[in-house]
C-alpha positions in Angstrom: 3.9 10.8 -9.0 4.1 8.8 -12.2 1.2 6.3 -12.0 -1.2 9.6 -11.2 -0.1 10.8 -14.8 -0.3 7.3 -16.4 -3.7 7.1 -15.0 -4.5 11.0 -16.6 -2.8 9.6 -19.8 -5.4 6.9 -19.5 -8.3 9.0 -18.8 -9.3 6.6 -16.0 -10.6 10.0 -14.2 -14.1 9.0 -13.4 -15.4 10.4 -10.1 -15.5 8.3 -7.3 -17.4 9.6 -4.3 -15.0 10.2 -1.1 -16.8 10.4 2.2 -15.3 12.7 5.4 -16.5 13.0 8.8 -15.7 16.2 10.5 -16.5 15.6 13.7 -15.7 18.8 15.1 -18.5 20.1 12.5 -20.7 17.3 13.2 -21.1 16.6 9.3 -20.8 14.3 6.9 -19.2 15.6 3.8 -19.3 13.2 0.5 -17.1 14.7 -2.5 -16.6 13.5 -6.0 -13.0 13.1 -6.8 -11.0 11.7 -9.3 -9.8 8.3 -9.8 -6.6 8.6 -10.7 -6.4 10.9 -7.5 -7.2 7.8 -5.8 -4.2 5.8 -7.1 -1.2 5.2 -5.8 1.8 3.2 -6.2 1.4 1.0 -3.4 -2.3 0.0 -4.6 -0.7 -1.3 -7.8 2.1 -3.2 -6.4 -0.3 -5.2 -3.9 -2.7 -5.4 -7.4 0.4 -7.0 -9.3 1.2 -9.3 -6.4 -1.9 -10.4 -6.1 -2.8 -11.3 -9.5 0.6 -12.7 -9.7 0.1 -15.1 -7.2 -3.8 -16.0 -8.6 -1.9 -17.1 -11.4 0.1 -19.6 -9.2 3.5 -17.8 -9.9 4.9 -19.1 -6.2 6.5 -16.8 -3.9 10.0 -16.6 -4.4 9.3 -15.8 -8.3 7.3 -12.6 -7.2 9.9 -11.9 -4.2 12.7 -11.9 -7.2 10.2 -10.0 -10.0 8.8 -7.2 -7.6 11.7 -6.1 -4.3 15.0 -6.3 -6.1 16.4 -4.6 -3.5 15.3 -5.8 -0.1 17.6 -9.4 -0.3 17.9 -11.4 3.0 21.1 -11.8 4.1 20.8 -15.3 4.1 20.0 -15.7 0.7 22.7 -17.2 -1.1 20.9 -16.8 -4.7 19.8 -13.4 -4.0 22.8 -12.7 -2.8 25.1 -14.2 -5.7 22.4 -13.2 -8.6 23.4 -9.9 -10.2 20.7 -9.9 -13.1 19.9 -6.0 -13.8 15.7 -4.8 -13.7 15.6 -5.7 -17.7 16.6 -8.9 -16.7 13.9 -9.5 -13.9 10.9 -8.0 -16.3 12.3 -10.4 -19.2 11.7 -13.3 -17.0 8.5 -11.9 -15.6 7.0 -11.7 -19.6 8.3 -14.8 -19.9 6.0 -16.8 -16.8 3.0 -14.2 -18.0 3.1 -15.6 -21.9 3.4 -19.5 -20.2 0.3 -18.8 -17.9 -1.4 -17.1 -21.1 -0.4 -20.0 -23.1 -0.7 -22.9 -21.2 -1.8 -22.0 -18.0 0.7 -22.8 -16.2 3.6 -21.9 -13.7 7.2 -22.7 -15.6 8.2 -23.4 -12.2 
């Protein structure tokens, strides 16, 4: 997985205690392990989303930004919009430079 090696790349591999119960032992069995073993790419979508929307960038922005590929059927701009990914992350650097230079949404 690509963020796991980002995260090695980044030596964010401090240990982070993990905690099992085997019941069928009747112990509890706390392990250091890894951060970046910890990671995954789900965690850092819902992380992006979520500072995304902090940053008042409304719904529909993120919807276009982060799930290019999921389009409701009913959406004629979805539908009818054929920007490529480098066309989605321009506009994406775009809002991030106006919220850090003004503080605000474009839209």
């Amino acid at each position: 997985m690509n963020i796991k090696r980002a995260c090695i790349l980044l030596d964010i591999e401090t240990l982070e205690e993990k905690t099992k119960i085997r019941f069928n032992q009747g112990k509890i069995v706390t392990t250091g392990i890894p951060k970046y073993e910890l990671v995954s790419t789900y965690d850092c979508t819902r992380s992006f989303i979520t500072n995304l929307l902090k940053n008042n960038i409304n719904g529909e922005g993120i919807k276009y930004i982060t799930n290019p590929k999921k389009q409701d059927s009913n959406d004629m701009i979805a539908l009818y919009n054929k920007d490529n990914l480098i066309d989605k992350a321009e506009m994406l650097l775009i809002e991030i430079n106006l919220i850090s230079k003004y503080g605000i949404y474009n839209h």
